[in-house]
Backbone bond lengths (Angstrom), bond angles and torsions (degrees), N, CA, C in turn:
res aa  C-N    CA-C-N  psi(-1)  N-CA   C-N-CA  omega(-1)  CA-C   N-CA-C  phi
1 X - - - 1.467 - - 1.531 109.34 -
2 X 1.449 112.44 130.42 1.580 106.24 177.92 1.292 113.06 -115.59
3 X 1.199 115.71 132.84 1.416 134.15 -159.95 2.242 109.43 -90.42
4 X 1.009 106.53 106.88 1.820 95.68 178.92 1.663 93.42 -52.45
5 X 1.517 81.11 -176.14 1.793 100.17 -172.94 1.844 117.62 -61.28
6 X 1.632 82.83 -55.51 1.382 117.00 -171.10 1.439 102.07 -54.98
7 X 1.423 133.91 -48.38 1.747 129.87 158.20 1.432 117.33 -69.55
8 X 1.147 146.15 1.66 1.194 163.45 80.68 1.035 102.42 17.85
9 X 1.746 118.31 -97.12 1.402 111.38 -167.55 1.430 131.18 -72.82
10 X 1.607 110.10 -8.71 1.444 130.00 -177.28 1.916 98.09 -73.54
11 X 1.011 132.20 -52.20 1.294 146.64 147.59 1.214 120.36 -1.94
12 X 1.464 109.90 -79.33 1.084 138.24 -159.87 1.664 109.34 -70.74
13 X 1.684 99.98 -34.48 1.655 116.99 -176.32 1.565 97.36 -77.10
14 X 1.377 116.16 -44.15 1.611 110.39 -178.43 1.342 114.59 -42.83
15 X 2.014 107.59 -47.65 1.388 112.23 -171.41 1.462 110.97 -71.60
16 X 1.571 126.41 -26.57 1.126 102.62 -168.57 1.705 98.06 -81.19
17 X 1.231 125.23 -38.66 1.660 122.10 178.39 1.762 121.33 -67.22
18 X 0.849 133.18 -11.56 1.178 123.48 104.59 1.499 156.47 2.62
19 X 1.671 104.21 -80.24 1.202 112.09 166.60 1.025 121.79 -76.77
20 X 1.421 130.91 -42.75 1.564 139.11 140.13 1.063 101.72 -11.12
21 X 1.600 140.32 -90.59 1.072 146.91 -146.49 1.973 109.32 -60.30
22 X 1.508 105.14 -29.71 1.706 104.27 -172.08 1.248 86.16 -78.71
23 X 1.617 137.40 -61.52 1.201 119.06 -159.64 1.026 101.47 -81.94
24 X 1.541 166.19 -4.45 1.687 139.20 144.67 1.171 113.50 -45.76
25 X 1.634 136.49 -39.57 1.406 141.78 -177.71 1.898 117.35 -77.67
26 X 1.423 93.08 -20.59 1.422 98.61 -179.69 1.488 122.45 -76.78
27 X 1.884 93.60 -26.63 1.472 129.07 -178.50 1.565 100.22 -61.48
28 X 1.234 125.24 -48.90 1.414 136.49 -108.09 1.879 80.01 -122.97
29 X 0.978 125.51 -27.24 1.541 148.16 179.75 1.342 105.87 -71.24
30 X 1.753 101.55 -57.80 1.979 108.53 -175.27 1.205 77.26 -86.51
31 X 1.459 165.20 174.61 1.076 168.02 -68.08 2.076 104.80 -20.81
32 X 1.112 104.66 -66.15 1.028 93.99 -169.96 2.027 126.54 -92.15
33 X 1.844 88.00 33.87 1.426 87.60 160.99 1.763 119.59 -97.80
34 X 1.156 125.03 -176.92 1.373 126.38 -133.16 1.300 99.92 -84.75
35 X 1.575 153.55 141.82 1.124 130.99 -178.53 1.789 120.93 -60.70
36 X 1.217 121.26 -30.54 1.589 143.46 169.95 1.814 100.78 -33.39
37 X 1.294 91.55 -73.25 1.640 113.95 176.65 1.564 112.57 -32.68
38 X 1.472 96.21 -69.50 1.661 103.58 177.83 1.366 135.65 -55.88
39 X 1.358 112.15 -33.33 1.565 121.75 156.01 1.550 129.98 -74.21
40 X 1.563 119.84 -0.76 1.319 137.26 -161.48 1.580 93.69 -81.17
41 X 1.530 138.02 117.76 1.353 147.58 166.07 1.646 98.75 -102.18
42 X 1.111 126.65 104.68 1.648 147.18 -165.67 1.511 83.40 -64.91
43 X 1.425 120.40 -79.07 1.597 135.89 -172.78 1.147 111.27 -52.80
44 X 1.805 129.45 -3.36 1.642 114.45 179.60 1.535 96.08 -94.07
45 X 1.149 149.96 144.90 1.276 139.62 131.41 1.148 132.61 -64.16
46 X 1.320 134.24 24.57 1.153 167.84 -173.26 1.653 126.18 -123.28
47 X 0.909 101.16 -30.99 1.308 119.49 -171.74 1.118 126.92 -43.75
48 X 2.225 102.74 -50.50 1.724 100.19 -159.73 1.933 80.94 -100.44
49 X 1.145 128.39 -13.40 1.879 115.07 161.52 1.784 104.85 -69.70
50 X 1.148 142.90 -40.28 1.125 133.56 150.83 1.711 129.39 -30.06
51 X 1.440 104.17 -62.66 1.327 105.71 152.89 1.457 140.88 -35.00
52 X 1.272 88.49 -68.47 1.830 108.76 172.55 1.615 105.34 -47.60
53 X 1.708 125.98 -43.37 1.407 131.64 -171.77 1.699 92.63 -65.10
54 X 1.174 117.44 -45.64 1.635 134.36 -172.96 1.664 97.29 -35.15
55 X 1.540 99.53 -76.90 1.498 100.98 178.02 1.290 130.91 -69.18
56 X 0.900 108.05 -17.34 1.997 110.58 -167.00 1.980 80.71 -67.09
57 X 1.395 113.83 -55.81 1.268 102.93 160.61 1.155 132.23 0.13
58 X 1.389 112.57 -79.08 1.142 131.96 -176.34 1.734 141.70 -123.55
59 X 1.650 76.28 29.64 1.653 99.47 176.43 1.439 108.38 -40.25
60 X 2.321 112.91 -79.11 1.256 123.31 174.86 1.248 113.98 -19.04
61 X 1.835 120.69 -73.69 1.689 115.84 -173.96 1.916 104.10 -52.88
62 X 1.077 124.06 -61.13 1.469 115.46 -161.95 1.997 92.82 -57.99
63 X 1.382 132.46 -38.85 1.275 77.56 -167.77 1.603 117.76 -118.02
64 X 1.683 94.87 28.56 1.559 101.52 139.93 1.543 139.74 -94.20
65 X 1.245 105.12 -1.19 1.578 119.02 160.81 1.471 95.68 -59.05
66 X 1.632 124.96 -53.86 1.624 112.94 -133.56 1.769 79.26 -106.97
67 X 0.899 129.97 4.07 1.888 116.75 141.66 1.131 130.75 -107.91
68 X 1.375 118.89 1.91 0.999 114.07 140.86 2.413 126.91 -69.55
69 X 0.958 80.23 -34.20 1.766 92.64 -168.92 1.591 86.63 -75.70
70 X 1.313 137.59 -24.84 1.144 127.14 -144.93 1.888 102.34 -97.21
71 X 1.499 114.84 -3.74 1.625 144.34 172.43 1.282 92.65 -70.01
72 X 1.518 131.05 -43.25 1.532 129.74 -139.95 1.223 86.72 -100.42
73 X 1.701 112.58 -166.32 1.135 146.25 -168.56 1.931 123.93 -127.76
74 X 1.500 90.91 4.72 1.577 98.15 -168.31 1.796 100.50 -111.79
75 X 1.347 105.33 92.75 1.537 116.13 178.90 1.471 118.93 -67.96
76 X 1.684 133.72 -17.06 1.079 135.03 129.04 1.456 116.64 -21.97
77 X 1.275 103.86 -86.63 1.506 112.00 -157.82 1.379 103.73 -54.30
78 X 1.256 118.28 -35.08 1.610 109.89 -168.21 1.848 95.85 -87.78
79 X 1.290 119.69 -52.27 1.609 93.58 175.17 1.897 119.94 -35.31
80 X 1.048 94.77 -30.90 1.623 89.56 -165.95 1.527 110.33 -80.89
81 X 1.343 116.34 2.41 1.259 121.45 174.97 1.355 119.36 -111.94
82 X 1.451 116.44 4.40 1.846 127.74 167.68 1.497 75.68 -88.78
83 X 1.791 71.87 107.79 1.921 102.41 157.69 1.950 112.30 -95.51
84 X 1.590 112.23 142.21 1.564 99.54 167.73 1.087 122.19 -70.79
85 X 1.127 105.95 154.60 1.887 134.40 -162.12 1.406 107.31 -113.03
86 X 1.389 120.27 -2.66 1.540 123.31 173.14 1.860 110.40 172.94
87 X 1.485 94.13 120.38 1.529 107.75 164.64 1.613 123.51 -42.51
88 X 1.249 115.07 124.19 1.109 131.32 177.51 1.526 113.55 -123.11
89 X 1.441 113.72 94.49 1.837 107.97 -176.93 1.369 112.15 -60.84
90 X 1.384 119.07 -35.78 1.792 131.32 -151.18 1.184 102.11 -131.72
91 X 1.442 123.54 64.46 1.128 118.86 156.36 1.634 124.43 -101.62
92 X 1.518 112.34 146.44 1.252 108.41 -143.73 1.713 102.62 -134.62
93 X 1.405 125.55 130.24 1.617 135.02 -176.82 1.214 112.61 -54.93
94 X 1.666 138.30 100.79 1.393 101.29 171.92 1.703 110.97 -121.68
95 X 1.169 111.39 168.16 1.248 112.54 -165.87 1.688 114.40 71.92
96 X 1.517 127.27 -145.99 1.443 89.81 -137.53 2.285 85.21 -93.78
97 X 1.482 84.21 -144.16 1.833 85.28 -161.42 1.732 90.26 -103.71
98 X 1.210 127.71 -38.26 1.345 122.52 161.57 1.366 124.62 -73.15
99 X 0.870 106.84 -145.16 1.939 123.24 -169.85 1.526 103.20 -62.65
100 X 1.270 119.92 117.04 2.011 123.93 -169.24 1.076 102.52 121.49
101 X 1.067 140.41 -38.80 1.797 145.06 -165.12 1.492 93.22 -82.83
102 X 1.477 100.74 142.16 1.616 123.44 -174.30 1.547 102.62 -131.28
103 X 1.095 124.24 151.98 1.688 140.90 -161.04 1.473 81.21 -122.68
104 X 1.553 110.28 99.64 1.431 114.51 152.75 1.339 109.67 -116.29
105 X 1.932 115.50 161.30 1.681 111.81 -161.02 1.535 97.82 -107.57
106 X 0.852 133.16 117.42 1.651 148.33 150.02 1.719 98.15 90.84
107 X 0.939 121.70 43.91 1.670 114.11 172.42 1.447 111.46 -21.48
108 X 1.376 120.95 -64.88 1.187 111.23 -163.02 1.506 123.47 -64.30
109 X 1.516 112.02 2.33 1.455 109.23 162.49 1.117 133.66 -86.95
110 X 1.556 109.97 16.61 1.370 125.44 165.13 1.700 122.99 -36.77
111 X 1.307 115.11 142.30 1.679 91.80 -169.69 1.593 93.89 -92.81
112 X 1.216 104.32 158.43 1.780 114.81 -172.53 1.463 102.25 -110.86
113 X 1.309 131.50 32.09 1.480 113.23 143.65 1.529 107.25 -113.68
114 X 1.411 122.17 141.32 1.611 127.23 160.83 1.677 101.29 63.03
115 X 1.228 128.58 -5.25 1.515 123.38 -173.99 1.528 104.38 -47.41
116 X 1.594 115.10 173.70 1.068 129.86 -153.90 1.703 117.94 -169.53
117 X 1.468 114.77 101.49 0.806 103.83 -176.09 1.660 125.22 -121.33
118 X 1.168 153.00 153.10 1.847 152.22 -156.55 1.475 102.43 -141.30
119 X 1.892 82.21 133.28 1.239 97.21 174.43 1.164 120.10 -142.26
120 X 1.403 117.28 95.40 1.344 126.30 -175.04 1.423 138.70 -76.36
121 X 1.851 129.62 111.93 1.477 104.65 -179.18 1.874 65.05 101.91
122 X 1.509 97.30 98.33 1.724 111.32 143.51 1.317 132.14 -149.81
123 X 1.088 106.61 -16.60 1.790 104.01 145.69 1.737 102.06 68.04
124 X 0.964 123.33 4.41 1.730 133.40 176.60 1.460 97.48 81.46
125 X 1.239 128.17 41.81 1.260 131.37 165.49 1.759 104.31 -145.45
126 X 1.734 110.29 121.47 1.336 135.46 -178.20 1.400 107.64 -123.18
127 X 1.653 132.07 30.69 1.180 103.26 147.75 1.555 159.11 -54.15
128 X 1.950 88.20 -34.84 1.464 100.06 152.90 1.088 138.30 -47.73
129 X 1.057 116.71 -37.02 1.528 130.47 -163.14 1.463 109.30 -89.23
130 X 1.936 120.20 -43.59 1.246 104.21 -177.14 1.920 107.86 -83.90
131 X 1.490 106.55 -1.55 1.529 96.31 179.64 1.561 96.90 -78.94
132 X 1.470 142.78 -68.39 0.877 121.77 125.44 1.485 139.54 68.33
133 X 1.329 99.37 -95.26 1.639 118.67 156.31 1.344 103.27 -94.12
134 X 0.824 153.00 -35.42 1.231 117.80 163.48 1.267 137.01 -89.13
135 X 1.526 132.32 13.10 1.490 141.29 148.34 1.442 107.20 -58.63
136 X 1.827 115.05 -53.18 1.369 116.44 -156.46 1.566 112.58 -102.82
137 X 1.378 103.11 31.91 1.377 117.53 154.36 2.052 111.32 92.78
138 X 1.284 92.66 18.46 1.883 97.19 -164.84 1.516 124.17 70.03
139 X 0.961 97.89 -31.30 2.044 111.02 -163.01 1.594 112.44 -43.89
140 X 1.926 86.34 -40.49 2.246 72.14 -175.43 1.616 108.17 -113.51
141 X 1.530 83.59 153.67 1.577 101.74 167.78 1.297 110.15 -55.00
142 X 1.562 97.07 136.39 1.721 108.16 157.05 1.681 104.93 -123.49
143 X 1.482 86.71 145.39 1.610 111.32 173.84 1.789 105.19 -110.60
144 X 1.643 96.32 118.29 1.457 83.74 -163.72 2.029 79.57 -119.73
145 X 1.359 92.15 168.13 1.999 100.08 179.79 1.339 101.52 -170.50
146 X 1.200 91.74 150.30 1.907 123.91 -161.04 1.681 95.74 -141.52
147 X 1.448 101.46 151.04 1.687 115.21 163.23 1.515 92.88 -71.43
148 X 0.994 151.86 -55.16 1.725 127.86 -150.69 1.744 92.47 -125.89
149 X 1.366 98.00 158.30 1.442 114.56 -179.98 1.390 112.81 -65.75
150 X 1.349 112.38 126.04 1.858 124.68 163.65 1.101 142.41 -30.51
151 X 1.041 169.94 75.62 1.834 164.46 -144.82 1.313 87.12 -45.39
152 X 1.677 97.01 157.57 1.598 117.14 179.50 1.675 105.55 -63.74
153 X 1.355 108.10 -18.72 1.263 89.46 -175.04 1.705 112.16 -78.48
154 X 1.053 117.94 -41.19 1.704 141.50 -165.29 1.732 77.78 -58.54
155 X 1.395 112.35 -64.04 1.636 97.61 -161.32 1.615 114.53 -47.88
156 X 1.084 104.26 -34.39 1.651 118.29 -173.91 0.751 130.87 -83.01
157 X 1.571 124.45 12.01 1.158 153.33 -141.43 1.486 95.80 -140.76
158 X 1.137 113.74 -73.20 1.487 128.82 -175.86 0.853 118.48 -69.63
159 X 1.951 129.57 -16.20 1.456 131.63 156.44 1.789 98.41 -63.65
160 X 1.058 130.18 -38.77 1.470 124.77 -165.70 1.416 120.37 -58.36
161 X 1.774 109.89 -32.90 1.317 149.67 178.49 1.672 107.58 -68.35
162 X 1.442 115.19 -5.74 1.152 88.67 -156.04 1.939 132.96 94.79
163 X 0.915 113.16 -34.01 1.330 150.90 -158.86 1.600 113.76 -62.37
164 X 1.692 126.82 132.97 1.152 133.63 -176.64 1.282 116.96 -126.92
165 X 1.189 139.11 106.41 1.483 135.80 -157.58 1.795 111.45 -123.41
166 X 1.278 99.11 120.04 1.698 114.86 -174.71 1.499 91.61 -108.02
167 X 1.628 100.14 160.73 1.459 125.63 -158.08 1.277 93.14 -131.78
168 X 1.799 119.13 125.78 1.452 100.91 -175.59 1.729 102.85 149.82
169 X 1.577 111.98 102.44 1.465 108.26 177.17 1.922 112.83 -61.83
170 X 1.338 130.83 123.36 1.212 141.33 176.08 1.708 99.33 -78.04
171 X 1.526 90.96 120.10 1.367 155.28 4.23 1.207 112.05 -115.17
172 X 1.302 122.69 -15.73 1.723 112.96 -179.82 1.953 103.87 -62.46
173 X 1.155 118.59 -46.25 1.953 96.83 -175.12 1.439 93.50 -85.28
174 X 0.965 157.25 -59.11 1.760 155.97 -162.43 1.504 110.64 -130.72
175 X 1.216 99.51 161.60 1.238 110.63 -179.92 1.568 106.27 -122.94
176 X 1.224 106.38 147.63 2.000 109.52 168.76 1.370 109.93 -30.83
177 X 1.914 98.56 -70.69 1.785 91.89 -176.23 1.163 111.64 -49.59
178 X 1.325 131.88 -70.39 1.406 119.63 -171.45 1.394 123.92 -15.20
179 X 1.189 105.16 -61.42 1.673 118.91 165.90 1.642 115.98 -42.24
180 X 1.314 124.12 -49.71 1.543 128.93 169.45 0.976 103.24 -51.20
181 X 1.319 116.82 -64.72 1.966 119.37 -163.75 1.696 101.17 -57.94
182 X 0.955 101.82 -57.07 1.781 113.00 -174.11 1.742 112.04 -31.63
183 X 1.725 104.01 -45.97 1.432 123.50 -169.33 1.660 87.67 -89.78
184 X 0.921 131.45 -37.55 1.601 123.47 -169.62 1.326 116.16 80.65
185 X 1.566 106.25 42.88 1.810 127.95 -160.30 1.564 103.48 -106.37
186 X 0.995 132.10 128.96 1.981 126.37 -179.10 1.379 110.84 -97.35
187 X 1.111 122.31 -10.13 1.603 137.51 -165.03 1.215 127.24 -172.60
188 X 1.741 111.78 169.10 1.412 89.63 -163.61 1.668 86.88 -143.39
189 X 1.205 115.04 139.28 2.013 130.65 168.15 1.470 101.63 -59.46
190 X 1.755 114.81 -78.95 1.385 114.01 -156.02 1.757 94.71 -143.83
191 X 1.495 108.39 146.26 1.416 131.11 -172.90 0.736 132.35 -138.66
192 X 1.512 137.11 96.39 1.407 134.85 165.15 1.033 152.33 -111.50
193 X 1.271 122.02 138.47 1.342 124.41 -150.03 1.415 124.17 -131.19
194 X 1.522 133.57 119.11 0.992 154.70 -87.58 1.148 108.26 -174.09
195 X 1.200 148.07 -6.07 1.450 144.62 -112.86 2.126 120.23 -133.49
196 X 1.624 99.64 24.86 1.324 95.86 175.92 1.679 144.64 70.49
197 X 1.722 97.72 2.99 1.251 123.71 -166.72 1.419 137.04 102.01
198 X 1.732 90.57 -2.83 2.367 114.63 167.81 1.717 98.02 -47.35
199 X 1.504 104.25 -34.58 2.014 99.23 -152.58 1.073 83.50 -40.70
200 X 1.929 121.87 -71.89 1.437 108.92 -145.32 1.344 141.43 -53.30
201 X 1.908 112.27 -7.88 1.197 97.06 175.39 1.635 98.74 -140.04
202 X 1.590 100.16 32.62 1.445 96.05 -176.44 1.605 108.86 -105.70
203 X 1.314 93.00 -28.31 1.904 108.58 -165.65 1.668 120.48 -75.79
204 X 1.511 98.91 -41.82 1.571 105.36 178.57 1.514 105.51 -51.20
205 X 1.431 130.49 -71.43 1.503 124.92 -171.48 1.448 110.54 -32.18
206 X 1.288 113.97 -36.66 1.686 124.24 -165.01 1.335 100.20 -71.79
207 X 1.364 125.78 -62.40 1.201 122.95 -161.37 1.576 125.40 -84.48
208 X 1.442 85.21 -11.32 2.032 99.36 168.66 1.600 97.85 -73.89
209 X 1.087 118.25 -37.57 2.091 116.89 -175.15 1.095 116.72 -80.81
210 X 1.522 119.30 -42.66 1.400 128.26 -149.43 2.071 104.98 -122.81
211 X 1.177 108.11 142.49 1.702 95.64 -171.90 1.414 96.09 -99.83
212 X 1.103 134.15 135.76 1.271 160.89 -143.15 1.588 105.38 -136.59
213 X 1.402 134.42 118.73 1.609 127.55 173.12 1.232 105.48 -91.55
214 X 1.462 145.99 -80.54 0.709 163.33 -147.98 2.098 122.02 -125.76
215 X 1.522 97.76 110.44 1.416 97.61 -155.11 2.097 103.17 -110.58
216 X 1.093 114.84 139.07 1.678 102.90 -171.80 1.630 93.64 -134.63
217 X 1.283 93.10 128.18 1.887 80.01 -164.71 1.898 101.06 -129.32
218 X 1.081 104.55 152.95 1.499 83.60 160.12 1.583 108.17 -130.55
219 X 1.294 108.93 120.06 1.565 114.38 -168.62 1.704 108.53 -91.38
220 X 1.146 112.32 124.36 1.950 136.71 170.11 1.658 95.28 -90.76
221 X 1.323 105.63 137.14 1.594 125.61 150.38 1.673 107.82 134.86
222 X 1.355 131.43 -151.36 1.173 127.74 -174.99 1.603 113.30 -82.43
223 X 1.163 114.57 -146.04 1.918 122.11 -171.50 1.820 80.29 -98.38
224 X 1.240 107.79 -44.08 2.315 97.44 -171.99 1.308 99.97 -70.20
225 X 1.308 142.69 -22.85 1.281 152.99 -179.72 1.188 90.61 -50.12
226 X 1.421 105.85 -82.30 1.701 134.99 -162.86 1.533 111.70 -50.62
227 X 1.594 114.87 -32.02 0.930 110.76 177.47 2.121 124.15 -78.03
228 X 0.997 86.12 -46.29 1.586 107.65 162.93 1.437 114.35 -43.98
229 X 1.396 102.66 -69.83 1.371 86.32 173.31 1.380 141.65 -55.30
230 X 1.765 110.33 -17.66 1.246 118.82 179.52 1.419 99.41 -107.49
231 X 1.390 126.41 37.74 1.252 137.25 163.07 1.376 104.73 -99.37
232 X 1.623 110.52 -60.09 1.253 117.00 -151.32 2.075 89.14 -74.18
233 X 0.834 110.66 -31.83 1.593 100.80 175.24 1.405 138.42 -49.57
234 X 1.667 89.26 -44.15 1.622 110.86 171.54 1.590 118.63 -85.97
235 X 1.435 110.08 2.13 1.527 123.50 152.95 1.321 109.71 -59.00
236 X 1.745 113.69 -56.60 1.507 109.74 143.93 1.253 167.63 -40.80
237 X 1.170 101.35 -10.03 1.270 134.61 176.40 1.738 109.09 56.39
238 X 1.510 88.62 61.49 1.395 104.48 167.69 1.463 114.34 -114.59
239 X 1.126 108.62 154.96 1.872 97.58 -150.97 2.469 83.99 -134.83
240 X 1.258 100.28 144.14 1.355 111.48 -175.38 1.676 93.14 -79.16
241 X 1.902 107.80 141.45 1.029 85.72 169.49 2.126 91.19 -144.45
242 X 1.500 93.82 25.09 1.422 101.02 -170.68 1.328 92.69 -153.46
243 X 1.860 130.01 152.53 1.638 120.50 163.10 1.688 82.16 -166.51
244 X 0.926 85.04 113.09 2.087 121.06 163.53 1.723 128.81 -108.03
245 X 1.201 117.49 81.88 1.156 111.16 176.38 1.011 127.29 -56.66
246 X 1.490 146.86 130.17 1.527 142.57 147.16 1.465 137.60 -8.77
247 X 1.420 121.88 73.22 1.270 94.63 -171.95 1.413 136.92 -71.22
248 X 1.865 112.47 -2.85 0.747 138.89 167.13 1.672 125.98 -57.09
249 X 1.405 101.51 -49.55 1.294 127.25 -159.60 1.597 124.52 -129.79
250 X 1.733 110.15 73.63 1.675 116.44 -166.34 1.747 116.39 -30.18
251 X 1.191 101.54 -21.91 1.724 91.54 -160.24 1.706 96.65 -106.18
252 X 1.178 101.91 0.16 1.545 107.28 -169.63 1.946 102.84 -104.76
253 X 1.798 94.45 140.08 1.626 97.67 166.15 1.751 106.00 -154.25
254 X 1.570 87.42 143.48 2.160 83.35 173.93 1.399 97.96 -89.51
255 X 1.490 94.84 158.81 1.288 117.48 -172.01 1.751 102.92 -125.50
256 X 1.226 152.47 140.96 1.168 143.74 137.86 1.209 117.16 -105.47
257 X 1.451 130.92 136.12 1.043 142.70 156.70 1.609 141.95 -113.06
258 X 1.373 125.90 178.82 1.478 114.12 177.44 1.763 100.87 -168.96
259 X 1.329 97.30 138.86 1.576 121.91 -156.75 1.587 86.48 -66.16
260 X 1.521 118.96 158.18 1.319 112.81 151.17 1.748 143.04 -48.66
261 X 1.532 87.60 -46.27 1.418 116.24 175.50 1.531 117.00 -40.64
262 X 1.546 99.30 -55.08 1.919 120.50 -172.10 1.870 93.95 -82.97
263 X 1.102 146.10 -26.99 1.236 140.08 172.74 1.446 115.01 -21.04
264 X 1.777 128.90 -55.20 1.079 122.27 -167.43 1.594 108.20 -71.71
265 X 1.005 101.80 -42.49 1.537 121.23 -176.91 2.056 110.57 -51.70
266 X 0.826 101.64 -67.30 1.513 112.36 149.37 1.480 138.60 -34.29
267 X 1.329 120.97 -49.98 1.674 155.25 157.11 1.109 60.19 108.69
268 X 1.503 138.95 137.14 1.342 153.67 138.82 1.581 119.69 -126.98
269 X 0.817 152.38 58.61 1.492 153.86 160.29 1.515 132.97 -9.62
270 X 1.242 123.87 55.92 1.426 144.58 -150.82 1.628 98.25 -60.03
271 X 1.416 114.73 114.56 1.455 132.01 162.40 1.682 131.76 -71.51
272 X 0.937 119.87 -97.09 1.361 114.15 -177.77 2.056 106.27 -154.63
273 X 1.389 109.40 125.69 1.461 108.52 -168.05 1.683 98.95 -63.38
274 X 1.378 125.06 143.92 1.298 145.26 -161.32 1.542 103.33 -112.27
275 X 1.940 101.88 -69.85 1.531 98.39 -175.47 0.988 143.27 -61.79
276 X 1.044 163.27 102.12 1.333 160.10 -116.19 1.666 96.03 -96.98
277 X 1.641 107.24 126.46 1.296 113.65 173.80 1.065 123.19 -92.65
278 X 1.154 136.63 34.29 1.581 152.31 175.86 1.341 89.50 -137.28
279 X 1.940 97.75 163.92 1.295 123.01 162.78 1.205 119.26 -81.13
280 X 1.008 98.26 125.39 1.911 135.83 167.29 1.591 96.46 -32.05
């Protein structure tokens, strides 16, 4: 087939805009990975105590930037200023690759007796949950809960999983504990939460009773919202070691976290606390 000039050059312009276009987005990707990440030298052994010296540096400025931004109204600017609070080498996507997928760090070091894992906010969608169980070997129960009841299929699905499903907007119809006591569960591996704006007054009771390792949240409301909530966490001494904004959803960002306690267990490499544990 012979091509005139003029489709020729129409061609040729596709390919170069195109390629343009992968590497501006590829650009735009390494720009907007985490600063932690980018300074990480795998081969120094030095590196992530180098780091940590990095911030202790500059703990004060980072976490008066993010109360200061947290007065305003620009949820950009202030996501981009939740700095991590602890190294995570192996952190891993689960559930789907867009909007639902949570950045948890080493799943498979889940402990395999009696473990226990929650998943809050399912909406008739359990991808999370069965990737999930099947990264961390099947072994533990999950207690998963939604405001409205599941399709026959989801239930039947989630019995296969292992799986325990409560009915009930958090916290006005149920509460988390409730859900623990109900299962006869003392603790919990990994948690996520999903839930439309419940975190803010559903999660604190839970995590003052119940010990919690690893927390993946996705927080709704303003930048003081956002901040609060990642106040009242680090009351806990849960330290950020993941932050994904919404691209879906301006006022919305995931958060992952992990308790001090569960750090070794994890290989977690604890950096320098960011959120400010006082009020703004």
């Amino acid at each position: 087939m012979i091509y005139s000039q003029p489709t020729i050059f129409i061609i040729f312009l596709l390919c170069f805009l195109i390629i343009n276009i992968v590497i501006c987005s590829l650009i735009f990707r390494k720009e907007k990975q985490f600063e932690a990440e980018k300074l990480i030298d795998i081969y120094n052994p030095n590196a992530l105590k180098d780091l940590r010296a990095k911030y202790n540096l500059k703990a004060d400025k980072y976490s008066l930037e993010l109360s200061q931004l947290a007065r305003g109204a620009d949820h950009k600017r202030f996501f981009g200023k939740v700095k991590l609070e602890a190294f995570c080498a192996i952190k891993e996507r689960i559930g789907d690759i867009d909007d639902g997928g949570k950045y948890v760090c080493n799943p498979r070091a889940v402990r395999k007796d009696n473990c226990t894992l929650i998943s809050l906010g399912l909406n008739n969608a359990i991808s999370y949950d069965q990737h999930i169980q099947n990264v961390t070997g099947g072994h533990c129960r999950i207690l998963g809960a939604d405001k409205d009841p599941q399709n026959i299929t989801i239930q039947e699905n989630y019995e296969r999983i292992n799986g325990q499903l409560f009915v009930g907007m958090i916290p006005n119809e149920i509460s988390i504990s409730s859900m623990l006591k109900k299962a006869e569960r003392r603790e919990v591996e990994l948690m996520k939460i999903d839930i439309e704006g419940g975190e803010h007054e559903g999660l604190e009771p839970f995590i003052r009773e119940y010990r919690v390792c690893q927390i993946f949240i996705e927080v709704h409301g303003t930048p003081s919202e956002h901040l609060k909530m990642l106040q009242t966490m680090a009351k806990y001494n849960f330290r950020i070691f993941n932050v994904e904004p919404n691209p879906y959803c301006v006022n919305c960002c995931e958060y992952s976290l992990i308790q001090d306690s569960c750090m070794d267990q994890y290989g977690v490499y604890p950096l320098v606390p960011i959120v400010p544990k006082v009020e703004f």
